[in-house]
N, C-alpha and C positions, 0 to 999 in steps of 0.2 A: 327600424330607426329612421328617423327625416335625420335631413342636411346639416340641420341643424345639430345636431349630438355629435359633428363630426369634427365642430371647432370650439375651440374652448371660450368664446367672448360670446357677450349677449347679441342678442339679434338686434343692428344697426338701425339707428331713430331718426339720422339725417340720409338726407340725399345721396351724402359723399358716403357713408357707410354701406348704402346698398349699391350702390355702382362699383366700390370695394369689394365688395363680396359677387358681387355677380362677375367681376375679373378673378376671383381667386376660384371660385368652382369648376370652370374650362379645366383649370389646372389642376387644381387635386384633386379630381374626379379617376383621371387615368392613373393619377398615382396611387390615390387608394385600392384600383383595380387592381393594378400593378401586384402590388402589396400581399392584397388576397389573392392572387393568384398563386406567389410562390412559397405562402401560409399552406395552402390545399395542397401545393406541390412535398411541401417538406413535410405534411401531418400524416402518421403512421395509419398502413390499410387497418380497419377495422376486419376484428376477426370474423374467418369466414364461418358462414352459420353450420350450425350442424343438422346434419340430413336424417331424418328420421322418420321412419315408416313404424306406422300401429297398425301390427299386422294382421292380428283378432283380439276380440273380447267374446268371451265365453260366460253364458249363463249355468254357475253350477250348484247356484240356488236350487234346494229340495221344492222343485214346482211340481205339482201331480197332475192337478188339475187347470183350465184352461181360467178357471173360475176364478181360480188363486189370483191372476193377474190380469183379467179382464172384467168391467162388470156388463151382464148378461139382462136384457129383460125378462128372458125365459134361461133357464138353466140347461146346457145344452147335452144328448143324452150321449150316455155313455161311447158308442161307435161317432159320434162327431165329434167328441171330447177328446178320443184320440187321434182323429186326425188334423183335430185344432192346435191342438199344442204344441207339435212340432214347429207348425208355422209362426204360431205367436213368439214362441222360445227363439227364433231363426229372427223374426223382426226386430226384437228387443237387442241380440248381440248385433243386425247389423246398425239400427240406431243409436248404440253404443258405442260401434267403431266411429263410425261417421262424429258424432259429436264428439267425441275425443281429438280426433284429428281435428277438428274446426277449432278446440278449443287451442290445442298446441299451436296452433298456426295463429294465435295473436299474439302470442309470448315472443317477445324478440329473440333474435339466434339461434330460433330453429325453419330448417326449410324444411316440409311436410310434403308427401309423398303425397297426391292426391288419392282420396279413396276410394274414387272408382278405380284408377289404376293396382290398385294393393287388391281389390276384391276381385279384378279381371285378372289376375298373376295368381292370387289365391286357388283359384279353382286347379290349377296344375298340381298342384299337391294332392289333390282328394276330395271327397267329398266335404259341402262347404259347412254340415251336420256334424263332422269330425274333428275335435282338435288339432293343430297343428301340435308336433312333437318338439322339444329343443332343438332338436339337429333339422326337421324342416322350416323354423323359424328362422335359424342363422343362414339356411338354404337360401330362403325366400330372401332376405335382406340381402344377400349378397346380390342375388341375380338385379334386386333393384339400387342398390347401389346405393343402400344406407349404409351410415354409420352408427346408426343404433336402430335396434329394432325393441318393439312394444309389443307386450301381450299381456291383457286385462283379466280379469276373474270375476264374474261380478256373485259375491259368496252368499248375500242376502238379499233376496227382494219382494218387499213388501212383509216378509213376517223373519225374524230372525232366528236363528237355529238357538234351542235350548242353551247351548255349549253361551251363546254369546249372550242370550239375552239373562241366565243366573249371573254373568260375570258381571255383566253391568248394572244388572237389577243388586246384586253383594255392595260393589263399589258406591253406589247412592245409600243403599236402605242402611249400611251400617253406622256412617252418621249423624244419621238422625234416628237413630235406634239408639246411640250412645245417649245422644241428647235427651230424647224421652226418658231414657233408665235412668239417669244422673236426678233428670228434675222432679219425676214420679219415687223416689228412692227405692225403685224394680218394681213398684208395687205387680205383682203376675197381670194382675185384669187391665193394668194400663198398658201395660209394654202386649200384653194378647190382643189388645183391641186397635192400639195403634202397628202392630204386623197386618192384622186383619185388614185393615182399613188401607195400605200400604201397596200393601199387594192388589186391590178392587179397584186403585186409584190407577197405579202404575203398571198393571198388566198390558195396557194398550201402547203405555210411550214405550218398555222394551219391548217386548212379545210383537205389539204392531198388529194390522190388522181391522182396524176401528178408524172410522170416522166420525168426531164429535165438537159440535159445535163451530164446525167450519175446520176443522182441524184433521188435518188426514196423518194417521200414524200408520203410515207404509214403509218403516226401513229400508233401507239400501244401503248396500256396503259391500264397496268395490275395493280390490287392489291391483295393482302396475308394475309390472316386473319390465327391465329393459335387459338388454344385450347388448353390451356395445362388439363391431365387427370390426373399427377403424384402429389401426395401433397393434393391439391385442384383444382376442376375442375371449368377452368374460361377462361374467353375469355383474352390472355394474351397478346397479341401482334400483328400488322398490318403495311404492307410498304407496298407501291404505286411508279412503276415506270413509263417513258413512255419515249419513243422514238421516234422520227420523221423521223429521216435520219441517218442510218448508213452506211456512206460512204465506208467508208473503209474496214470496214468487210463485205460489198457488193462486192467491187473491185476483192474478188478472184476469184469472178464465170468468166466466159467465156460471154461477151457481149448479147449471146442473152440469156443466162439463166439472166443475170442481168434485161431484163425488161419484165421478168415475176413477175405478181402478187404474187404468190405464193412463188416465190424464195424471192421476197424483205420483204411480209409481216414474214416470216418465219425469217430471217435476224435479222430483230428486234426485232421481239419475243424474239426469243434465249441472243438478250443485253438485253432485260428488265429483262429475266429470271434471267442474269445472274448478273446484277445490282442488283435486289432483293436477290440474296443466299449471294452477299458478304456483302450486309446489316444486313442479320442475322446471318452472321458468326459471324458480331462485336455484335449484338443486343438479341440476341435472345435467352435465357437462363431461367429455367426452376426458378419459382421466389417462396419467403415464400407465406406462409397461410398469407391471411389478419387476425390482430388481432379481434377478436372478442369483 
């Protein structure tokens, strides 16, 4: 705001006006300081942020193959296939820790544990191949001195398990299954041809798996379970996201990085992650002792 916004009269057109005002500024300059000074003094501490470590995310997507999640010029054979996958599987949760914590750390009110420090603490538990248990999750949080602790699951990636994708595939096709029956009066060959048709069309956005026409349908679908440690230690809070197709923040790669596996399943990752942090930016808050 200028000098002006700070008196209520217009800005002075004679002489006598500005020499007026250049005597009144000396003066209410220190008193406005003045003012706001004991404004800042009397205005209540903002609460202090809360301290949160993501302590793993775990890939427990049905991966078999290296193939599943990478794309390959040559298909790699069987004895490198398995010793590729552990490693891919081992990159993917540590790029998942990391971008979660980056993501939380732009939400105001929370302080984030950084994630080298969380993955160099980690290793004292066990092997870093291993999931942490509940009771070494709460372990690990204490020792670093959160108040809540994070642990991910990432359940889908890149094709989704039967279980999720009939649920979602029911939830869509039934109506417009109504729709078709009501306007075809059931006729059998229209309502058979539109399932047929249904299913050839929509196999890719749930099932997943397909890349067509610039469009990568690589599911992913994560969820976030916390622990609060500070108060009372309890299971506090859990959000679940999932993405099928991010188009558009696909778009910025250069065409052949875009139908790589890797580049698309990554893509989504990073909206699920980041769908999840702005959920708990609004949600996720450190809550009373249940009364006893």
């Amino acid at each position: 705001m200028g000098l002006s916004g700070f008196f209520p009269f217009q800005r002075p057109r004679t002489q006598v006006g500005r020499c007026l005002t250049l005597m009144i500024i000396p003066v209410a300059l220190p008193l406005l300081s003045g003012c706001s000074g004991l404004w800042t003094r009397s205005a209540p501490a903002p609460p202090e942020p809360v301290k949160i470590l993501v302590a793993q995310v775990v890939l427990d997507a049905p991966v078999s193959k290296s193939s599943h999640i990478r794309s390959f010029d040559e298909e790699p054979s069987e004895e490198l296939d398995r010793a590729l996958l552990p490693e891919l599987v081992q990159d993917v949760e540590l790029h998942a820790q990391r971008r979660l914590t980056e993501a939380l750390a732009a939400q105001p009110g929370f302080q984030m544990i950084p994630f080298e420090d969380a993955r160099r603490r980690r290793l004292d538990f066990g092997p870093s191949t291993q999931p942490l248990t509940d009771g070494q999750l709460r372990a690990l949080g204490r020792e670093m001195g959160a108040d809540i602790v994070l642990s991910g699951r990432i359940h889908d990636y890149g094709r989704l398990r039967w279980q999720h994708w009939v649920t979602g595939w029911l939830l869509h096709g039934s109506v417009e299954f109504t729709i078709v029956g009501v306007a075809t009066a059931w006729n059998p060959a229209a309502v058979g041809g539109y399932i047929a048709y249904d299913l050839l069309t929509d196999l890719p956005l749930w099932y997943g798996g397909a890349y067509v026409f610039g469009w990568a349908f690589r599911p992913v679908h994560v969820e976030v379970e916390a622990i609060q440690l500070k108060g009372c230690e309890m299971a506090s809070w859990d959000d679940e996201d999932a993405v099928v197709s991010a188009h558009k923040a696909l778009a910025v790669y250069p065409e052949e990085q875009r139908k790589r596996k890797e580049i698309q399943l990554q893509v989504h990752l990073e909206e699920v992650l980041k769908n999840i942090a702005e959920t708990a930016g609004q949600s996720l808050r450190l809550k009373d002792c249940p009364a006893s």
